[in-house]
LOTIRO-730794 format. One record per residue: residue in one letter; chain; x, y, z of N, C-alpha, C in turn. Coordinates in pm, whole numbers, plus 50000, padded with zeros to 5 digits. Last residue first. Layout:
% LOTIRO-730794
a,A,X,Y,Z,X,Y,Z,X,Y,Z
...
***
This chain:
% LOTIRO-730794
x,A,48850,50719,48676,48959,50746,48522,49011,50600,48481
x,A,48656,50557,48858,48758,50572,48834,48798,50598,48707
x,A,48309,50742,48821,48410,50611,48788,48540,50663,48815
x,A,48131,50876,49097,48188,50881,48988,48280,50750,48968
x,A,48062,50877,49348,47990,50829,49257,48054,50806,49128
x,A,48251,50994,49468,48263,50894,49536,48143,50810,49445
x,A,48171,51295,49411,48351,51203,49365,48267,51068,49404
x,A,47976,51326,49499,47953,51324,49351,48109,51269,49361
x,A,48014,51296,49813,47921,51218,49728,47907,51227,49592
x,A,48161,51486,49811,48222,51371,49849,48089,51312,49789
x,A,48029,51721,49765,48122,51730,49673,48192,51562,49746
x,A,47836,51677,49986,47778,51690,49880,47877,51688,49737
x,A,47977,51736,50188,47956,51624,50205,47887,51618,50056
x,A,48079,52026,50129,48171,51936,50124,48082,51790,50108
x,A,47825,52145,50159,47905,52161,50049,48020,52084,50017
x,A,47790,52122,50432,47673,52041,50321,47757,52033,50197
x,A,47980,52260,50538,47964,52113,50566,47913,52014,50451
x,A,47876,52456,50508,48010,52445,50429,48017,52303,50462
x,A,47656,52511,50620,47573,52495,50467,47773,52498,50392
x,A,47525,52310,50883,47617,52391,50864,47661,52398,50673
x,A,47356,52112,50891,47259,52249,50910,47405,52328,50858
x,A,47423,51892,50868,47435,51935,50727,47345,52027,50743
x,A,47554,51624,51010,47584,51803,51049,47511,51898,50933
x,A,47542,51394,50956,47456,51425,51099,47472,51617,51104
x,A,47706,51438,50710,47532,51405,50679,47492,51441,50874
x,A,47948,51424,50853,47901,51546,50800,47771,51526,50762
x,A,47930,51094,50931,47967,51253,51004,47907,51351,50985
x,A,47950,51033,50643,47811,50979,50748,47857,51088,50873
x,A,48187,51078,50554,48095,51162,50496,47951,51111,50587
x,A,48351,50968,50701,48365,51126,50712,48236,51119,50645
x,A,48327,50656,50623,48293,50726,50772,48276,50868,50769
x,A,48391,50706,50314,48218,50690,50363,48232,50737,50538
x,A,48635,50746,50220,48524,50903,50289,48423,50872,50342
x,A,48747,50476,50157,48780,50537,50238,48695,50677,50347
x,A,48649,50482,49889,48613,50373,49990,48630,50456,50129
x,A,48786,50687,49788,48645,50695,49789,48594,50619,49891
x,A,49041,50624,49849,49050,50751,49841,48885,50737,49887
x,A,49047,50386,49641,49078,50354,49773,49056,50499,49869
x,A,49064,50376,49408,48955,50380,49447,48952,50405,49566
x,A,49298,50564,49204,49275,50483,49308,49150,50505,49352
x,A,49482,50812,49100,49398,50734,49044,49416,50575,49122
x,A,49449,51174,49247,49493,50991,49244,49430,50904,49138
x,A,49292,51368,49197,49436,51381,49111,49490,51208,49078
x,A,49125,51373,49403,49086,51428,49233,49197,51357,49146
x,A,49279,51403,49654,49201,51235,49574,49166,51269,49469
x,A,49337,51644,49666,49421,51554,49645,49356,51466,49521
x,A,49046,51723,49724,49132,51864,49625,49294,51717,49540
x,A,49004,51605,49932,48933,51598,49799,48987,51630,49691
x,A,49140,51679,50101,49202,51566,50122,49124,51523,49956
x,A,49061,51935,50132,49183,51954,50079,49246,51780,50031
x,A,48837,51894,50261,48823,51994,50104,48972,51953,50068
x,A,48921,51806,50493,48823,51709,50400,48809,51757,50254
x,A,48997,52028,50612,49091,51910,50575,49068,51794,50482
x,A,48774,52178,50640,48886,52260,50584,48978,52115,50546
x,A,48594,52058,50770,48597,52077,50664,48695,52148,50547
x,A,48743,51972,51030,48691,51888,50941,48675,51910,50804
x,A,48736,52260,51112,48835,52194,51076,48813,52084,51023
x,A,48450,52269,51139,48521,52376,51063,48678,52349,51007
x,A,48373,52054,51345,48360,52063,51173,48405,52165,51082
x,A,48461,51907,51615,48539,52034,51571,48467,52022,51355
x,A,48335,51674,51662,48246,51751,51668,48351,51960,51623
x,A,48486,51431,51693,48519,51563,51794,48419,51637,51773
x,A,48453,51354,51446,48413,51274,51534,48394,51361,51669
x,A,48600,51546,51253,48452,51597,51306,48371,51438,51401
x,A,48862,51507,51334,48807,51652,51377,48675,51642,51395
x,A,48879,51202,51243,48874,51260,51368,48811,51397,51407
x,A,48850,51290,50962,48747,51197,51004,48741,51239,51174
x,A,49036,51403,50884,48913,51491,50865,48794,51444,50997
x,A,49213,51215,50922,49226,51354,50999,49128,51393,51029
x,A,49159,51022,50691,49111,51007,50811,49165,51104,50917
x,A,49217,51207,50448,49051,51207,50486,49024,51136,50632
x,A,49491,51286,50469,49421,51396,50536,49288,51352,50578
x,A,49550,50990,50445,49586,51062,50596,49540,51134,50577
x,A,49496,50955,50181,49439,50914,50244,49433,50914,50423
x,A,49626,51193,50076,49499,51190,50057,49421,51100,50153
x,A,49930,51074,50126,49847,51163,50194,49719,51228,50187
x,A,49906,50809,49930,49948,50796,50106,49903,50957,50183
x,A,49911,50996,49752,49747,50872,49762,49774,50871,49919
x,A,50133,51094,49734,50033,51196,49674,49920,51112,49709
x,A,50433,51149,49728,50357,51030,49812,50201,51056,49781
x,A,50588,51326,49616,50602,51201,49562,50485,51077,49657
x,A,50507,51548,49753,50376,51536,49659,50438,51337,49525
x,A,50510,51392,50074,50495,51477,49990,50436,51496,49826
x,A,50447,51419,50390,50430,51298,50236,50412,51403,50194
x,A,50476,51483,50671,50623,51456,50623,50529,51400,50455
x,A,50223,51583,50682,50315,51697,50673,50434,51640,50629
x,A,50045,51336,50759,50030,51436,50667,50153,51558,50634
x,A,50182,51301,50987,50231,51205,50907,50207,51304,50799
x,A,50132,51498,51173,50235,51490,51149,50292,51415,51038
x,A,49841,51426,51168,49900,51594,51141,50022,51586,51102
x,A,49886,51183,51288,49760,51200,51105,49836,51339,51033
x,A,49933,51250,51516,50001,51123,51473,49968,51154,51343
x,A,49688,51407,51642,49835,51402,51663,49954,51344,51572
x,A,49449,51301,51591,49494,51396,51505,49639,51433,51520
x,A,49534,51054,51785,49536,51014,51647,49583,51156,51547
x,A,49486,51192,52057,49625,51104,52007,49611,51069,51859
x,A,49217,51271,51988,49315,51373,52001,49455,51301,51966
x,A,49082,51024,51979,49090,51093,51870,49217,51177,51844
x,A,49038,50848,52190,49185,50857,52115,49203,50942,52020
x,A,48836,50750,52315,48899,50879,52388,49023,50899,52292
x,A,48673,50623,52084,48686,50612,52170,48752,50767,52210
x,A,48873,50458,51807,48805,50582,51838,48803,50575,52019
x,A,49035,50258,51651,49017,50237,51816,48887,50347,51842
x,A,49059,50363,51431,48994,50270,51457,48993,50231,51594
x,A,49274,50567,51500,49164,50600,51473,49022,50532,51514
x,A,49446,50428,51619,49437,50512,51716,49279,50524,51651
x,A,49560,50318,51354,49476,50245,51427,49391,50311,51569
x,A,49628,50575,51218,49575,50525,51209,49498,50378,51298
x,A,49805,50679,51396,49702,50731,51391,49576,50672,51275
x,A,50068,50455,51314,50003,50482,51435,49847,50588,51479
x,A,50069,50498,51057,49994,50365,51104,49953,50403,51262
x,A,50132,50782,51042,50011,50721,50959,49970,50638,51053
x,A,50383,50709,51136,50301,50789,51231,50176,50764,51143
x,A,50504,50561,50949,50478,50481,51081,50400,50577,51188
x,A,50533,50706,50715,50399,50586,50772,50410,50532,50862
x,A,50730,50921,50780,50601,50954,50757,50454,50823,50814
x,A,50961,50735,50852,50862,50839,50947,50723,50827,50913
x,A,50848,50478,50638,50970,50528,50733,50879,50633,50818
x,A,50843,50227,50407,50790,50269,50534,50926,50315,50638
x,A,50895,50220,50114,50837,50363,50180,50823,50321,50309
x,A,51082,50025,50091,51163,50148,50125,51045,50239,50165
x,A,51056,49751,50026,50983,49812,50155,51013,49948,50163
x,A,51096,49698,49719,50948,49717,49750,50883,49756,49900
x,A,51382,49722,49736,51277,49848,49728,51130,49850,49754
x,A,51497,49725,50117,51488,49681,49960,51373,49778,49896
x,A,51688,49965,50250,51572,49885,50281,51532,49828,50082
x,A,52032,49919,50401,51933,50001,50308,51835,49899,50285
x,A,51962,49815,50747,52039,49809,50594,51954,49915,50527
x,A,51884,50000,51038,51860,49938,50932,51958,49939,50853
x,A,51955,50192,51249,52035,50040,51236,52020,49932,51107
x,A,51755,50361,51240,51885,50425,51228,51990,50307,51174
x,A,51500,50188,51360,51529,50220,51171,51671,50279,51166
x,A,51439,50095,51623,51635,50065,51559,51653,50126,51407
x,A,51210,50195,51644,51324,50261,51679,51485,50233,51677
x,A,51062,50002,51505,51100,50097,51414,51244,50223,51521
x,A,51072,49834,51744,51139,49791,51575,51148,49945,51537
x,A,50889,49996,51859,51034,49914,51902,51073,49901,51799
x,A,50680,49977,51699,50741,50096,51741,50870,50048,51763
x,A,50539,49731,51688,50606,49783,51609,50692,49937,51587
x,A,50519,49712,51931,50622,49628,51878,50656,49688,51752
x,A,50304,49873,51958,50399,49917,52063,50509,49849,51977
x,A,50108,49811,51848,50173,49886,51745,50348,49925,51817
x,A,50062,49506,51943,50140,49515,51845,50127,49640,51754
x,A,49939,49665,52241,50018,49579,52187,50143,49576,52085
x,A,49693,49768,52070,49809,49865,52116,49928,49819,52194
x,A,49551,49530,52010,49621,49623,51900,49717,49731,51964
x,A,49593,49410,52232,49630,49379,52130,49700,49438,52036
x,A,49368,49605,52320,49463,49566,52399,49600,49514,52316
x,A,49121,49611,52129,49227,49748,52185,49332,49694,52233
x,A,49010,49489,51946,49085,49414,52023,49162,49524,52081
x,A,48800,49521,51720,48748,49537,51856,48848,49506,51956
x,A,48843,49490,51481,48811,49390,51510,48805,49382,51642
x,A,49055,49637,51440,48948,49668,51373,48821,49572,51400
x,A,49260,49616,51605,49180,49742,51617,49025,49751,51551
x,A,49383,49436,51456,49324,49396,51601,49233,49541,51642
x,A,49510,49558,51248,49359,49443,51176,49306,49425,51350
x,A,49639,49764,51337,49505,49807,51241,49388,49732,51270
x,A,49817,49527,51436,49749,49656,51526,49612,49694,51444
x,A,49901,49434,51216,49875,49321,51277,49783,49446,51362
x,A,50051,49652,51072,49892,49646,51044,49851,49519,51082
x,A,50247,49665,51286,50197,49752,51280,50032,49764,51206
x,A,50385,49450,51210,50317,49468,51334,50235,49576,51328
x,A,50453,49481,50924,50333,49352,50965,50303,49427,51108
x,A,50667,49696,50974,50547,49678,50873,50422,49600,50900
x,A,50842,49558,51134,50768,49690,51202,50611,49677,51070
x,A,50926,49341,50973,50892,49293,51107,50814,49441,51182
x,A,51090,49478,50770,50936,49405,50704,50851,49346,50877
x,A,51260,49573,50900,51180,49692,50844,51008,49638,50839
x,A,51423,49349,51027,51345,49489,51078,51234,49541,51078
x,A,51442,49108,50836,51424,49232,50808,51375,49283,50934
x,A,51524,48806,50885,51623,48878,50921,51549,49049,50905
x,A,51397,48601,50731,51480,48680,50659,51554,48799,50691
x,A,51261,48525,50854,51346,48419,50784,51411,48517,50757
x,A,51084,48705,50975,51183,48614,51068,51281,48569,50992
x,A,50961,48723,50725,51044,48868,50827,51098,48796,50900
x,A,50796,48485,50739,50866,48527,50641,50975,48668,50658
x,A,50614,48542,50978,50714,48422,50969,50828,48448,50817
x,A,50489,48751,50869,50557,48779,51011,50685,48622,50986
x,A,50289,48648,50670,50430,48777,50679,50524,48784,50747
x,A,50093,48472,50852,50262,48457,50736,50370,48503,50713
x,A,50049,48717,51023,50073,48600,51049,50185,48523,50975
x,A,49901,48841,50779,50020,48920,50838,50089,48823,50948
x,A,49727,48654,50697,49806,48679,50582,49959,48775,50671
x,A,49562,48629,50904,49612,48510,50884,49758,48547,50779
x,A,49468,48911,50944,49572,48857,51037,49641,48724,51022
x,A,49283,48908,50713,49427,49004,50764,49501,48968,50792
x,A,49053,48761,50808,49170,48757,50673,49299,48818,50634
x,A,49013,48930,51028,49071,48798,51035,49157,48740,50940
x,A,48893,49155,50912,49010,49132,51008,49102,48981,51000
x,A,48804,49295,50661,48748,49124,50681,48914,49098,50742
x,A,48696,49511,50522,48681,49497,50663,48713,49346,50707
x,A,48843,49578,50315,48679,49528,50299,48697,49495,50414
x,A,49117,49626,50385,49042,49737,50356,48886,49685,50324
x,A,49206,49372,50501,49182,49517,50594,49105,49598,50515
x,A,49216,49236,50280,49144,49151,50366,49096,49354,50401
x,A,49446,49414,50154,49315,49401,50014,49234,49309,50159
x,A,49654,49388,50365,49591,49524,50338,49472,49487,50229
x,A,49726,49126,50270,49657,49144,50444,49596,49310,50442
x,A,49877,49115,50094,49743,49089,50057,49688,49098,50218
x,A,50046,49329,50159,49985,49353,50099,49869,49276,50043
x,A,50175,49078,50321,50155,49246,50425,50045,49305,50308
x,A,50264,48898,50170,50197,48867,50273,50099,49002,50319
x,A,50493,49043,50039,50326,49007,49932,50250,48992,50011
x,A,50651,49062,50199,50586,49185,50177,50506,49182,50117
x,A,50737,48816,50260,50671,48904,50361,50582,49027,50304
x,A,50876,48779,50011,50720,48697,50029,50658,48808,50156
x,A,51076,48980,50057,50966,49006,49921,50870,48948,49977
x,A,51235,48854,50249,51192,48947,50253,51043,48972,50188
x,A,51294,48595,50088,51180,48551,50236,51122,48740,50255
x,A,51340,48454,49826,51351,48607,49873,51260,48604,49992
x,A,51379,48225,49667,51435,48228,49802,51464,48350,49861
x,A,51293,48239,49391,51360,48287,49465,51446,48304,49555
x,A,51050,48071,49454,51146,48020,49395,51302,48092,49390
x,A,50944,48251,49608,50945,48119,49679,51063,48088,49616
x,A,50855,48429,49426,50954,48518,49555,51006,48368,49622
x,A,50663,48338,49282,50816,48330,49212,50900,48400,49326
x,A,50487,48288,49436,50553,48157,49364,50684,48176,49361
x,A,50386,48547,49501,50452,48469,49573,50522,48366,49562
x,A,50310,48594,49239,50424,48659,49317,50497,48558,49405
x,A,50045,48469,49247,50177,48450,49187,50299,48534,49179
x,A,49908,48588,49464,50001,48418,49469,50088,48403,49371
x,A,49925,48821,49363,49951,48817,49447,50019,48696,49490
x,A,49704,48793,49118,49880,48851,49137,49960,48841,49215
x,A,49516,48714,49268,49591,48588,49147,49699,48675,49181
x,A,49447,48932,49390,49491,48829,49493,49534,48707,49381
x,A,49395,49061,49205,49468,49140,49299,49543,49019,49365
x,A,49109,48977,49111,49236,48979,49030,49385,49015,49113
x,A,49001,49012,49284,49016,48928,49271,49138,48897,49187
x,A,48989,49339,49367,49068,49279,49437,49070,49088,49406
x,A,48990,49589,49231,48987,49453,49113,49071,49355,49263
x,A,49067,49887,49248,48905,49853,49281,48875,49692,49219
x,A,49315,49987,49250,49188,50056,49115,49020,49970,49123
x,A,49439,49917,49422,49438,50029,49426,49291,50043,49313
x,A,49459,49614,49351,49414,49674,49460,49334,49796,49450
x,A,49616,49655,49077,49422,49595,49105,49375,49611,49151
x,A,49811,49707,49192,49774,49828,49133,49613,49778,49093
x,A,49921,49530,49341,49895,49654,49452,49823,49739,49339
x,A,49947,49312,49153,49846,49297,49285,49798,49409,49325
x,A,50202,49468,49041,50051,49443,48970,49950,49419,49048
x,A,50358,49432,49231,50316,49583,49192,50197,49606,49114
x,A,50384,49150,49182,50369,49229,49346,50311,49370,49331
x,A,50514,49147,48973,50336,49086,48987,50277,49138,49137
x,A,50728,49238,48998,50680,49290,48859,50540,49270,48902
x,A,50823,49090,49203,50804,49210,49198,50737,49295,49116
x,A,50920,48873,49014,50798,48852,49160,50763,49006,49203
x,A,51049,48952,48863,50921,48901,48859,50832,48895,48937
x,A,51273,48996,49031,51237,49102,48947,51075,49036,48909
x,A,51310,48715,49129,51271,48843,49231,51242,48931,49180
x,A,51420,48617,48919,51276,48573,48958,51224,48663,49059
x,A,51660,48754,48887,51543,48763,48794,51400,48703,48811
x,A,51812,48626,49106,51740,48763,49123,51652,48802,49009
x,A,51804,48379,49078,51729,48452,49169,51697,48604,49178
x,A,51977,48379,48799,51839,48322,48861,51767,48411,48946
x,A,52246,48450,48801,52091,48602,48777,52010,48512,48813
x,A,52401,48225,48814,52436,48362,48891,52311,48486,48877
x,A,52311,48085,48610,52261,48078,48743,52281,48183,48883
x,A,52196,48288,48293,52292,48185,48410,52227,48153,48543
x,A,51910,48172,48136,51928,48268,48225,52040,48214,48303
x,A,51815,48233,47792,51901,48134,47885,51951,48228,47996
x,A,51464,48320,47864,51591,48313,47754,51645,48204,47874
x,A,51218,48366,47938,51225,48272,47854,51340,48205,47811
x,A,51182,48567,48080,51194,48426,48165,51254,48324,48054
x,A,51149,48760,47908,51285,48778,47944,51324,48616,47994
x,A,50859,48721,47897,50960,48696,47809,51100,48717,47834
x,A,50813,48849,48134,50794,48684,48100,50851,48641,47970
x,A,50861,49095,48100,50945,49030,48208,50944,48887,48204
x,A,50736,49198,47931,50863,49171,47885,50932,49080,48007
x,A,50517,49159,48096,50511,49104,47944,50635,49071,47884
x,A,50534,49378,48336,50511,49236,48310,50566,49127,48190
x,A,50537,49590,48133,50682,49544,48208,50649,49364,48183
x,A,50351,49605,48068,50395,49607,47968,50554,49577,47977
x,A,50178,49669,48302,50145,49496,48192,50271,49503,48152
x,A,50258,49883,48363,50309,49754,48453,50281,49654,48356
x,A,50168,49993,48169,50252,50040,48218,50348,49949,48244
x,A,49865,49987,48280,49858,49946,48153,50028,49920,48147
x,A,49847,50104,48584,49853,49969,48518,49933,49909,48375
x,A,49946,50368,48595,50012,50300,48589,50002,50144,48550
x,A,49695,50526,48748,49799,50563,48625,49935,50478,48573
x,A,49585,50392,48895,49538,50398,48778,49635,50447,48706
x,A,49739,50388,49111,49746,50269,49056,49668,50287,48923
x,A,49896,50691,49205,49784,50574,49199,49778,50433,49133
x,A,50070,50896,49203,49917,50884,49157,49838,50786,49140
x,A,50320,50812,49355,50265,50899,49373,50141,50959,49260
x,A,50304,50600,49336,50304,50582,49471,50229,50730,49485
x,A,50331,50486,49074,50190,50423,49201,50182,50539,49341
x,A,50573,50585,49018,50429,50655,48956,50310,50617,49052
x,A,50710,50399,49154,50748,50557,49191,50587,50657,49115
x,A,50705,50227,49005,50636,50184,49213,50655,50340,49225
x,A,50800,50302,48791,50676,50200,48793,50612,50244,48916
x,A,51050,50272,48839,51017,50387,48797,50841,50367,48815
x,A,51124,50023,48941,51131,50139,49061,51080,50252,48943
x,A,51084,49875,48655,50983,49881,48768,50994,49965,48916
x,A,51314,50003,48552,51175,50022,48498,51046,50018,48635
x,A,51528,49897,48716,51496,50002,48682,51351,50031,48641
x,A,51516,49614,48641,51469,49666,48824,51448,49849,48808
x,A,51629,49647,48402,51453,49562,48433,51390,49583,48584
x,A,51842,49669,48406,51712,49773,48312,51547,49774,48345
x,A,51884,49446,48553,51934,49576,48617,51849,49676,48536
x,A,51917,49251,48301,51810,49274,48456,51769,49337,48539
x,A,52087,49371,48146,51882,49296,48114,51824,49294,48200
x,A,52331,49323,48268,52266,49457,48229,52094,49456,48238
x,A,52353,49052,48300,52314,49159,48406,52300,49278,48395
x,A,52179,48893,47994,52295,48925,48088,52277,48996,48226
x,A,52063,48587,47849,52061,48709,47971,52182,48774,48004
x,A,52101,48481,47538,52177,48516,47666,52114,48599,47739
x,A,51792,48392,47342,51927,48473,47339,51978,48477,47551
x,A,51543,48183,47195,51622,48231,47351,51724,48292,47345
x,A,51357,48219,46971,51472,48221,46955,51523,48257,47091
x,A,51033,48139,46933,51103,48213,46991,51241,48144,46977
x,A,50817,48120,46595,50880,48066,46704,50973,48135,46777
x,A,50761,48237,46356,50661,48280,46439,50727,48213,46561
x,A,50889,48168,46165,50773,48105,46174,50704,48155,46270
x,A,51120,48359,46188,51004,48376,46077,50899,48274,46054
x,A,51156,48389,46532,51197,48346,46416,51099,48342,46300
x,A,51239,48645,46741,51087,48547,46676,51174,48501,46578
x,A,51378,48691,47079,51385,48715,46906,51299,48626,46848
x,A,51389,48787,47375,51365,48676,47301,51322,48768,47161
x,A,51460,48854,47716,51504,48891,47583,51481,48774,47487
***
């Protein structure tokens, strides 16, 4: 909260705990639009939090709100990282990201840092670059220790599994999804989960698990459409990217199987979604399904799909 004075200089006024509490508000309204359309629909949004949020830094802040107004910040830039992510700007993604982390440091929010950790280990995972993963979910992991979370300790293990999956380590990876199963079978025992971890519950822990199942391929398909079917069915239309991106790797299994009638029935629908998201991540994502359906393209509903994934997947993000 800051007032200009008629030279143009800032005037610091009192924080109170209302100011801040308006201010965790905004941004759960914020993580609630990401979640469910994307990161495109929401940047401009987030600046505008952002903006006030650094001006809020400005005033006289007691010491009793410190930390948690720097945790509102750190959060403010945590959601900004995930929405660069999401819209295809992963350099920019990863400034947001350290500076999050600054202010989760200053903080003394060990949870939060875990969870900046876990999300810049997802911008390594999704350009394929394992290792860069595992150094960042590595961190994470030590930051979930400090801090006692469960939730943030099933989270990392679980895409500690992805990044060992992806990177040829079956053993490993089925390993640390096992751990992260364990963990998630005390979720009944959890605190209420802060907000930036609250989505991981049923729905994504069967995701994650069919998801690395995926990347394993091999004899696992069937265990994956298992895990993909079910996750797909608990996200709803507040989760709207999280299940676009479970139906297209569903799709992906059916026609690894060589089942393409179901492939294409799940791949039309996972399209029918991703139209709506605003995220790149949806597109990145179809190239395995759509190199599938190119080996199949005597079948003329096949062609029709792989041919409607190649004009999305050309197109700009909105």
């Amino acid at each position: 909260m800051v007032t200009m004075t008629g030279d143009g200089g800032s005037l610091p006024i009192g924080i109170e705990t209302a100011d801040v509490a308006e201010l965790e508000a905004a941004v759960g309204v914020l993580r609630a639009l990401d979640y469910r359309q994307g990161g495109g629909f929401c940047r401009d949004a987030v600046r505008v939090v952002k903006t006030a949020s650094l001006l809020l830094h400005w005033g006289t802040v007691p010491d009793r709100l410190r930390a948690r107004l720097h945790t509102v910040l750190a959060d403010v830039h945590n959601l900004l990282g995930w929405t660069e992510f999401d819209t295809g700007h992963p350099v920019p993604a990863r400034r947001r990201f350290e500076r999050a982390l600054a202010l989760a440091a200053e903080a003394g929010n060990d949870s939060l840092e875990a969870n900046i950790h876990y999300r810049l280990g997802r911008v390594h995972l999704h350009h394929h670059d394992a290792p860069g993963a595992l150094a960042e979910f590595a961190r994470g992991r030590a930051a979930a220790r400090r801090s006692g979370s469960r939730r943030a300790t099933a989270i990392l293990a679980a895409n500690e599994a992805w990044a060992f999956a992806m990177g040829g380590d079956e053993r490993t990876a089925l390993t640390c999804l096992a751990e992260a199963e364990a963990a998630f079978a005390e979720a009944d025992g959890w605190p209420e989960p802060r907000p930036w971890e609250a989505f991981f519950g049923d729905a994504d822990m069967a995701a994650m698990r069919g998801t690395v199942l995926t990347e394993l391929a091999g004899g696992h398909h069937g265990e994956a459409i298992t895990e993909l079917t079910a996750a797909a069915a608990r996200y709803g239309a507040d989760m709207a990217r999280s299940r676009s991106l479970t139906l297209i790797m569903l799709a992906q299994n059916h026609a690894s199987r060589g089942d393409f009638d179901e492939a294409t029935r799940i791949g039309t629908e996972a399209i029918d979604l991703a139209t709506h998201v605003g995220s790149v991540r949806p597109k990145d994502r179809l190239a395995p399904l759509e190199r599938l359906l190119l080996e199949h393209h005597g079948d003329p509903a096949v062609k029709t799909l792989s041919d409607r994934i190649a004009r999305y997947r050309s197109e700009p993000l909105n």
